[in-house]
C-alpha positions as CSV (number, residue, x, y, z in Angstrom):
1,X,-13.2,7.5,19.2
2,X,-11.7,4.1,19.5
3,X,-12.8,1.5,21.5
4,X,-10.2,-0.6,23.6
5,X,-10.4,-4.4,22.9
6,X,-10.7,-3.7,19.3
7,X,-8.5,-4.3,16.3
8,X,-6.9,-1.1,15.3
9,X,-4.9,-0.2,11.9
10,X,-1.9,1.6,12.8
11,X,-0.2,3.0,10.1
12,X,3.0,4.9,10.2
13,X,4.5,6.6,6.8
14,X,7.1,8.8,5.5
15,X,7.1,10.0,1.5
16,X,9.0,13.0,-0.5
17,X,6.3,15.3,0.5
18,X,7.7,15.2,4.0
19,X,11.5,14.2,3.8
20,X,14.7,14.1,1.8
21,X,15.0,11.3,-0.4
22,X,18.4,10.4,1.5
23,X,15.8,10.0,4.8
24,X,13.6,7.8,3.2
25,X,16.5,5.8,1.5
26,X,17.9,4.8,5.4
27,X,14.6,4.4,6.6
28,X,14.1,1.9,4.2
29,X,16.9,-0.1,4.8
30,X,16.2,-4.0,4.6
31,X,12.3,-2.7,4.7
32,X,10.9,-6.1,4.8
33,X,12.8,-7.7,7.5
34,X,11.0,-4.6,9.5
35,X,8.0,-6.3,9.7
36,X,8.7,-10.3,10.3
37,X,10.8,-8.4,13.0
38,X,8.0,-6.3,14.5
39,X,5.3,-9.0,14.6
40,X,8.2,-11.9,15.5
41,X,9.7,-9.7,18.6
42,X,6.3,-9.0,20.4
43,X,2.6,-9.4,21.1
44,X,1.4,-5.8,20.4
45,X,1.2,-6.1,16.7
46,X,-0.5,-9.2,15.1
47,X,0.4,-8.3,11.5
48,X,2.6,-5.6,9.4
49,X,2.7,-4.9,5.9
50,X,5.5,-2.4,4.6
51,X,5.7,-0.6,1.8
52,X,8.9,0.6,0.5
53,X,9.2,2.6,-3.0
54,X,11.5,5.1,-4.4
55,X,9.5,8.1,-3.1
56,X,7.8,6.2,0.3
57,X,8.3,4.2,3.4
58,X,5.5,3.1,5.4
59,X,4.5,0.6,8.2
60,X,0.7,-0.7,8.2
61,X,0.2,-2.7,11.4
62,X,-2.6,-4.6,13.0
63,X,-2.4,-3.6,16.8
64,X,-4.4,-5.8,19.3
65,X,-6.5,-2.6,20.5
66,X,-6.0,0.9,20.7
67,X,-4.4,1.1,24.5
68,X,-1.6,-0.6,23.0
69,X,-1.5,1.9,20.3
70,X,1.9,3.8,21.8
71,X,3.7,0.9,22.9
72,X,3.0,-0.7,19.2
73,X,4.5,2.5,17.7
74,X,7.2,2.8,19.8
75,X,8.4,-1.4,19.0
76,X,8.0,-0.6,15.5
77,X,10.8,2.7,15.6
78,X,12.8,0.4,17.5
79,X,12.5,-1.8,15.0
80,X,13.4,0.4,12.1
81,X,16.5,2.2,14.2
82,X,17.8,-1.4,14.1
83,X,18.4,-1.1,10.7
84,X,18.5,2.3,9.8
85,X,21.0,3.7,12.0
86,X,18.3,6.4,13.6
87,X,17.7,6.3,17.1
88,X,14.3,5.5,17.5
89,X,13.0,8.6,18.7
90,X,14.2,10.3,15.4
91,X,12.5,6.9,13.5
92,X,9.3,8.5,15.4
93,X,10.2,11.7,14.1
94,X,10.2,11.1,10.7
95,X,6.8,8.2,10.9
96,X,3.7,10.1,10.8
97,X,0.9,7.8,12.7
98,X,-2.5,7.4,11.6
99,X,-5.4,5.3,12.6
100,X,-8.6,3.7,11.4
101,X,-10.3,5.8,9.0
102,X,-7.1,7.9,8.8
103,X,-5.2,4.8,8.1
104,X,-7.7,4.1,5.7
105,X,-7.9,7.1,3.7
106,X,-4.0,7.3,3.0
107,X,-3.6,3.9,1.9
108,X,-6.2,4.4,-0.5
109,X,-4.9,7.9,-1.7
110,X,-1.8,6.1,-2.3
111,X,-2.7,2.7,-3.9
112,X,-4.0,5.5,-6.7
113,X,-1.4,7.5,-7.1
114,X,-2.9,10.4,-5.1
115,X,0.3,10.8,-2.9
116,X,2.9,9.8,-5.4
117,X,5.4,12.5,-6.7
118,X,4.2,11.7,-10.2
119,X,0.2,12.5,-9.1
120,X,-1.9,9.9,-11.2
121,X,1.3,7.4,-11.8
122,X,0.2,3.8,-12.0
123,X,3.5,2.0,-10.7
124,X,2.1,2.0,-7.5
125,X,-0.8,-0.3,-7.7
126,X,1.2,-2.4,-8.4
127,X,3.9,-2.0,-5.7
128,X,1.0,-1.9,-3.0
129,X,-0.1,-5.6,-4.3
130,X,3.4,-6.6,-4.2
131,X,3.8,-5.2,-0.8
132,X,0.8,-7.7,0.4
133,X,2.3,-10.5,-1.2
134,X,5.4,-10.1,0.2
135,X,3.7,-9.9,4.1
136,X,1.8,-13.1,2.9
137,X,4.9,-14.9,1.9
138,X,6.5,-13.8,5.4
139,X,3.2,-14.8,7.1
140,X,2.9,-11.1,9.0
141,X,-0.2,-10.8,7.3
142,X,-3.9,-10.7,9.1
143,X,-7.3,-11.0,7.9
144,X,-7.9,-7.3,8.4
145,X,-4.8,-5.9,6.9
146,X,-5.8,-8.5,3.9
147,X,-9.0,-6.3,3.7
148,X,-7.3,-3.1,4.1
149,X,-5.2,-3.7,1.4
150,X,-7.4,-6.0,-1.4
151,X,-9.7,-3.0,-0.8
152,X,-6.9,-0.6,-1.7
153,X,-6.5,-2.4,-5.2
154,X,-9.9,-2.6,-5.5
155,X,-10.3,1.5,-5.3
156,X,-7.0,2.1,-7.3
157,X,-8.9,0.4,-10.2
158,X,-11.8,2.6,-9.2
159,X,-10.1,6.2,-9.6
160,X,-8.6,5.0,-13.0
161,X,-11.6,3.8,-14.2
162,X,-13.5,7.0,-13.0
163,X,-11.6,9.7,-13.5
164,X,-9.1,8.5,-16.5
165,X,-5.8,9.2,-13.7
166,X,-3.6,6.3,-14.5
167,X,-4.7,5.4,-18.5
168,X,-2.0,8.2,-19.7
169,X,1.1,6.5,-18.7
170,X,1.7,9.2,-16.1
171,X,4.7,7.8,-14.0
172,X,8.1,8.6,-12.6
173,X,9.8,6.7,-15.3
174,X,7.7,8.8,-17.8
175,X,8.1,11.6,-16.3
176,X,11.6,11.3,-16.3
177,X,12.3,10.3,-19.7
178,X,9.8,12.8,-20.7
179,X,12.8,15.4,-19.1
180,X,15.9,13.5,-20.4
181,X,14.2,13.3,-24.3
182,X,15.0,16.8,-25.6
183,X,18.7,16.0,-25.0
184,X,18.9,12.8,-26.8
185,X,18.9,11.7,-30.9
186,X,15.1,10.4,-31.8
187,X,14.4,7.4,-29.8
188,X,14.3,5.1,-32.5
189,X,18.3,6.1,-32.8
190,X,18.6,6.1,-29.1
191,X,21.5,3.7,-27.3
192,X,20.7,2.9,-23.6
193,X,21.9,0.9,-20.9
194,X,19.2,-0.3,-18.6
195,X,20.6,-1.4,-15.1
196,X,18.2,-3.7,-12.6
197,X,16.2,-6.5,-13.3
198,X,13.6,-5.9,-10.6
199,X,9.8,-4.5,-11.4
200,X,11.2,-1.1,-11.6
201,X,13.4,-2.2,-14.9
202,X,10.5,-3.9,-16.4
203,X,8.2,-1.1,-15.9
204,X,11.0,1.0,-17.4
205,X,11.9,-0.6,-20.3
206,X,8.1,-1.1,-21.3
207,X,8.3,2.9,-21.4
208,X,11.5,3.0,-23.3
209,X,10.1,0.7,-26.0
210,X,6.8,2.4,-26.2
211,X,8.9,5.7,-26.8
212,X,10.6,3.6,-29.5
213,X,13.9,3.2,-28.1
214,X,14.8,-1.0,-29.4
215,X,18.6,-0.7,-29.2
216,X,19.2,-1.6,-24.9
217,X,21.3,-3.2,-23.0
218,X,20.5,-4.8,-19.4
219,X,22.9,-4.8,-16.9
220,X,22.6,-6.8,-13.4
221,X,24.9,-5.8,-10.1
222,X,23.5,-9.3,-9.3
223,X,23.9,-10.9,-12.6
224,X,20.5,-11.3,-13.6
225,X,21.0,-9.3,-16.9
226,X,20.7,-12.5,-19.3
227,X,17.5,-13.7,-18.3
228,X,15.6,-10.4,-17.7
229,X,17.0,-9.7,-21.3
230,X,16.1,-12.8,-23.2
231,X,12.4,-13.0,-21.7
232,X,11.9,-9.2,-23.1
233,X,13.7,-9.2,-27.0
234,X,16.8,-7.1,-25.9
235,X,20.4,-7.6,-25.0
236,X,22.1,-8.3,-21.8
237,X,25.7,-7.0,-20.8
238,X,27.6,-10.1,-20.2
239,X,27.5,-11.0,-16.3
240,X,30.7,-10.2,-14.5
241,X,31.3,-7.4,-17.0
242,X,32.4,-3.7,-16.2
243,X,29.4,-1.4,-16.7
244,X,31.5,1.5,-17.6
245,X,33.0,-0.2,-20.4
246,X,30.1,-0.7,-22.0
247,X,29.4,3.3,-21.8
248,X,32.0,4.8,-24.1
249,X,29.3,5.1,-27.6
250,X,26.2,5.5,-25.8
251,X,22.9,8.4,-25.4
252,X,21.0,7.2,-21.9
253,X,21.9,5.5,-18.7
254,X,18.6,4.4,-16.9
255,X,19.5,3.0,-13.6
256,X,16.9,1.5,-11.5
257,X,18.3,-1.8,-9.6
258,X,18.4,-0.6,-5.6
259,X,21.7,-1.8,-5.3
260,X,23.6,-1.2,-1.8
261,X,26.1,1.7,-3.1
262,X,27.0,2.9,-6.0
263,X,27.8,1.0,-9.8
264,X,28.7,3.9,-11.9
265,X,31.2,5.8,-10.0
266,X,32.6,9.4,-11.2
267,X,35.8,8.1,-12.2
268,X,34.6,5.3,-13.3
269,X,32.5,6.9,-16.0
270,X,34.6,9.6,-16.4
271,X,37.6,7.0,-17.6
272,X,35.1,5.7,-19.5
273,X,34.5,8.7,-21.6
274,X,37.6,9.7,-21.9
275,X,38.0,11.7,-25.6
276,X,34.3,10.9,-25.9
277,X,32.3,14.2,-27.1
278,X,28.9,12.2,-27.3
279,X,26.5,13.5,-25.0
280,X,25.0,11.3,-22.2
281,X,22.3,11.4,-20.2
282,X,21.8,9.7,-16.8
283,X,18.1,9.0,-15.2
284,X,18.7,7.4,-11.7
285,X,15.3,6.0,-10.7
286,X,17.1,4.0,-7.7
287,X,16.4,5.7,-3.7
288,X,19.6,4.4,-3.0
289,X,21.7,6.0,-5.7
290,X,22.6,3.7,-8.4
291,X,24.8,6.4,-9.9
292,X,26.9,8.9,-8.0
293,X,25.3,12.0,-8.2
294,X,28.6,13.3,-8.8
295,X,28.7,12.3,-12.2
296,X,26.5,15.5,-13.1
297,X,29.7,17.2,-13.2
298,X,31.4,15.5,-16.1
299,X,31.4,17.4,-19.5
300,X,28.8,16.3,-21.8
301,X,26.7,14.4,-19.1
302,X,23.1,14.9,-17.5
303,X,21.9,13.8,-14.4
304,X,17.9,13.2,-14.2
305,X,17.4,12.3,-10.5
306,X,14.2,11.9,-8.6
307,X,14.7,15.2,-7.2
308,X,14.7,16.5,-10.7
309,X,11.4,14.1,-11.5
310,X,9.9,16.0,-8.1
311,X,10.8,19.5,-9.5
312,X,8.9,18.1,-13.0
313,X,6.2,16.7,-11.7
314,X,2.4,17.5,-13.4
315,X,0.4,19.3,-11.0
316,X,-2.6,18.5,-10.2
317,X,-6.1,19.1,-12.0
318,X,-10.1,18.1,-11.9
319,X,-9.5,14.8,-12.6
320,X,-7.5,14.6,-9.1
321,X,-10.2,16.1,-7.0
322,X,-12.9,13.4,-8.5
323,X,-10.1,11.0,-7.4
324,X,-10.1,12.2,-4.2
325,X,-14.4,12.0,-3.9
326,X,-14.1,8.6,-4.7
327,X,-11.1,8.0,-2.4
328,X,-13.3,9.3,0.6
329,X,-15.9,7.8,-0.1
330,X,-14.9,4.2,-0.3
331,X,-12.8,5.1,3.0
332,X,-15.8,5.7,4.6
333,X,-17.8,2.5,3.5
334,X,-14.5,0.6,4.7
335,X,-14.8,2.0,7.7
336,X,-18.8,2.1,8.3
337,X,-18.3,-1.9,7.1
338,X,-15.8,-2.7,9.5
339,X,-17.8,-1.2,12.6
340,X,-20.6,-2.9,11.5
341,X,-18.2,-6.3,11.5
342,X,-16.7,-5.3,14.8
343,X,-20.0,-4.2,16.8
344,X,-22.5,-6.6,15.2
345,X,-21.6,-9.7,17.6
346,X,-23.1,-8.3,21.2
347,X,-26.3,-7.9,18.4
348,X,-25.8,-11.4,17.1
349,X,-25.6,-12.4,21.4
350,X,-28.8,-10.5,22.0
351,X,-31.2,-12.0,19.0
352,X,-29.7,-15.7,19.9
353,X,-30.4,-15.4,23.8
354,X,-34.0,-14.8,22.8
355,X,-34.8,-16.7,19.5
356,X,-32.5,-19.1,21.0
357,X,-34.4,-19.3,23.8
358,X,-37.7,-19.6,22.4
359,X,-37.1,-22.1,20.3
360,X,-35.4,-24.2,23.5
361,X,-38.7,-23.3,25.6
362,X,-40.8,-24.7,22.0
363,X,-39.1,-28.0,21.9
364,X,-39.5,-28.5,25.8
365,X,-43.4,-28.4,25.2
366,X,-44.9,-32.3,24.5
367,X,-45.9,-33.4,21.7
368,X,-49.3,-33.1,21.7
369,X,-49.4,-29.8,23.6
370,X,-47.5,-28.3,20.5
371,X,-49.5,-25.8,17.4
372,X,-47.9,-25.4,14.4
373,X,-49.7,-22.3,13.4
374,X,-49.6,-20.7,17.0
375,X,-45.9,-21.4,16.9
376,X,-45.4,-19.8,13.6
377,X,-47.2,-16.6,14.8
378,X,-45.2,-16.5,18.0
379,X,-41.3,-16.7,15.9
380,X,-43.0,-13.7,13.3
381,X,-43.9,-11.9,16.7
382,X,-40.8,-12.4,18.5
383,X,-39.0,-11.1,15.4
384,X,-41.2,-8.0,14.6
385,X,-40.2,-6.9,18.1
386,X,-36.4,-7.6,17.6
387,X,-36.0,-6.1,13.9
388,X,-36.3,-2.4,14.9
389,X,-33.3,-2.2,17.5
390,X,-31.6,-4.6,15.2
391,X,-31.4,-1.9,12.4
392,X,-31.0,0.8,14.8
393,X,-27.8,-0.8,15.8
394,X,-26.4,-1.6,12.8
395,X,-27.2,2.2,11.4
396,X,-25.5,3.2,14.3
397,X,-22.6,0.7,13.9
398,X,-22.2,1.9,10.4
399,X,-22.0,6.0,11.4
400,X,-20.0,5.2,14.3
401,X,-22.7,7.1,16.5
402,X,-21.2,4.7,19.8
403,X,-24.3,6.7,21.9
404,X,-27.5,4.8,19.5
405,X,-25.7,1.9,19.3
406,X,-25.4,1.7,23.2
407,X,-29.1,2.4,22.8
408,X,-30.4,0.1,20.8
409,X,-28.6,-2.6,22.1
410,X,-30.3,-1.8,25.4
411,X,-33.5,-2.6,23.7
412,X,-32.6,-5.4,22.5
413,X,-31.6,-6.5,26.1
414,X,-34.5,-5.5,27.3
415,X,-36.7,-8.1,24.7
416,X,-37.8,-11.0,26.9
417,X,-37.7,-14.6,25.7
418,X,-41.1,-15.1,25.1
419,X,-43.0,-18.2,26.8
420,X,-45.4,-20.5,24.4
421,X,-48.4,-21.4,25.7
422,X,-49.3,-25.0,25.2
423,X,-52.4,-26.2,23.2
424,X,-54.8,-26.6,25.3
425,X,-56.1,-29.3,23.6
């Protein structure tokens, strides 16, 4: 049970498991402006960290203690109705809440690509880094959500090194080039336009390459194509041009830049191919569409979509359930450590009132009414009597047993300040 006056995580999230990827895609509208607005707008929430991705939107948020738990939740649905176009009782709909240990649990599950719909993919370490970083550079960070989340890395690392998850490439962008590769020439005679510049089209075209796919083009909505291109050895479609031209003698589309609408329409491309009989094959990676679904009904050309990456998906196997061991488990000593950080003060209070006060009573004695020795033998006393309730407290902290820790501290209460006797020299 949570105590009030206590820091409590607070973490609200949707993913594919729950709702349609044209949910999460309006829920995630201008995601990072959520949180500067949640913790600029009000007192209940001291920090928030979002993380947005093409299969998840979630809120993690630092409330002030747990009575302001609903009125926390309820400022953050206003706050993404603002931008979503949701009324913020369907935003609380769609958020499921969790706290503390639950909290916990789920970031860590996610940071390791437990909850991803690619189970095992390893694109999401690094979008949970990037998600911290991004609440540091708009200060809505806090010293707890910095734990939270450095030990979410720190556990991601964890399951790949322990169970192997992670170390075989499994990702959406495998995944769905893995569907898209029995429709196109060998990769090394493969012709694709990559569009987006972002971390997505980096992570992408390290796949494509790996595949042995050399002969891509970048194209930028925002005109960032020529610099992406020349850092990574390929070719950039010249800024300002039309992406459809450039379509006409080419095998695969991957499209992964999160721009707002559309930039391959159906006419568009289907102008573009006009008297064209080569096949073409389409992955949209982007939540917000960066092809029109539509095109799927032109002859010759295939649509992968992340719904058809969902549909693909590996199931799961041992190596998951050993992932999910380790997951609980380091939940747990986050949460046992955080208690004992949280509870250990009215311990630190009750050893410094009476060591404290000992060695106050100690330095009141005169000079030559003071024994070395004796004094020595009282501190080693005094601290045999306090070290059992200490450790009682701090077991208790660390199971969460409120009852024994109620207990011990009244032991320790109960310790008197001890009074030194003078020398009677």
């Amino acid at each position: 049970m949570i105590n009030s006056g206590i820091v409590v995580l607070l973490s609200l999230t949707a993913s594919h498991h729950d709702l349609d990827l044209a949910v999460l895609e309006r829920l995630s509208s201008d995601a990072h402006a959520v949180g500067r607005q949640i913790v600029g707008s009000t007192d209940l929430v001291a920090g928030a960290v979002v993380l947005a991705t093409c299969n998840r939107f979630e809120l993690y948020l630092d409330v002030a203690d747990a009575d302001r738990l609903p009125a926390a939740r309820a400022a953050a649905a206003q706050a993404v109705a603002d931008r979503s176009g949701y009324t913020a009782a369907d935003v609380e709909g769609h958020l499921r809440a969790e706290t503390e240990a639950g909290t916990v649990e789920h970031l860590f599950a996610v940071a390791s690509g437990l909850e991803s719909m690619v189970v095992g993919e390893r694109e999401i370490a690094g979008q949970v880094r990037r998600a911290l970083t991004a609440a540091r550079r708009d200060t809505t960070t806090t010293s707890d959500l910095e734990g939270l989340f450095q030990a979410a890395s720190r556990v991601s690392r964890a399951v790949e090194g322990g169970t192997g998850l992670g170390s075989t490439g499994r990702s959406v962008v495998g995944v769905a080039l893995d569907i898209a590769e029995p429709h196109l020439p060998a990769w090394a005679d493969v012709r694709c336009v990559l569009v987006g510049t972002g971390s997505y089209a980096g992570a992408s075209l390290a796949a494509l390459k790996g595949r042995g796919c050399t002969d891509v083009h970048v194209y930028s909505p925002s005109g960032r194509a020529g610099a992406f291109a020349a850092a990574r050895g390929v070719r950039a479609v010249p800024a300002g041009a039309d992406l459809a031209e450039h379509l006409a003698d080419v095998d695969l589309v991957v499209a992964c830049s999160g721009a707002a609408g559309a930039v391959l329409t159906v006419d568009a491309l289907a102008a573009a191919r006009a008297g064209s009989e080569r096949p073409l094959t389409v992955v949209d990676l982007a939540l917000r569409h960066d092809v029109d679904p539509g095109v799927r009904s032109l002859p010759g050309v295939r649509l992968v979509s992340l719904h058809t990456v969902a549909e693909h998906a590996p199931a799961e196997h041992a190596a998951v359930q050993q992932a999910r061991t380790i997951v609980a488990r380091a939940a747990g000593d986050f949460e046992a450590e955080r208690r004992v950080r949280e509870w250990n003060p009215a311990v630190v209070a009750e050893r410094t009132r009476v060591l404290g006060g000992l060695e106050a009573a100690l330095s009141a004695l005169p000079e030559d009414a003071r024994d070395e020795r004796a004094e020595r033998s009282l501190r080693r006393r005094t601290r045999a009597q306090l070290h059992p309730p200490t450790v009682r407290a701090r077991e208790a902290a660390r199971a969460g047993d409120a009852a024994a820790y109620a207990a011990a501290l009244a032991d320790l209460a109960a310790v008197e300040v001890p009074t030194p006797h003078p020398d009677p020299r």
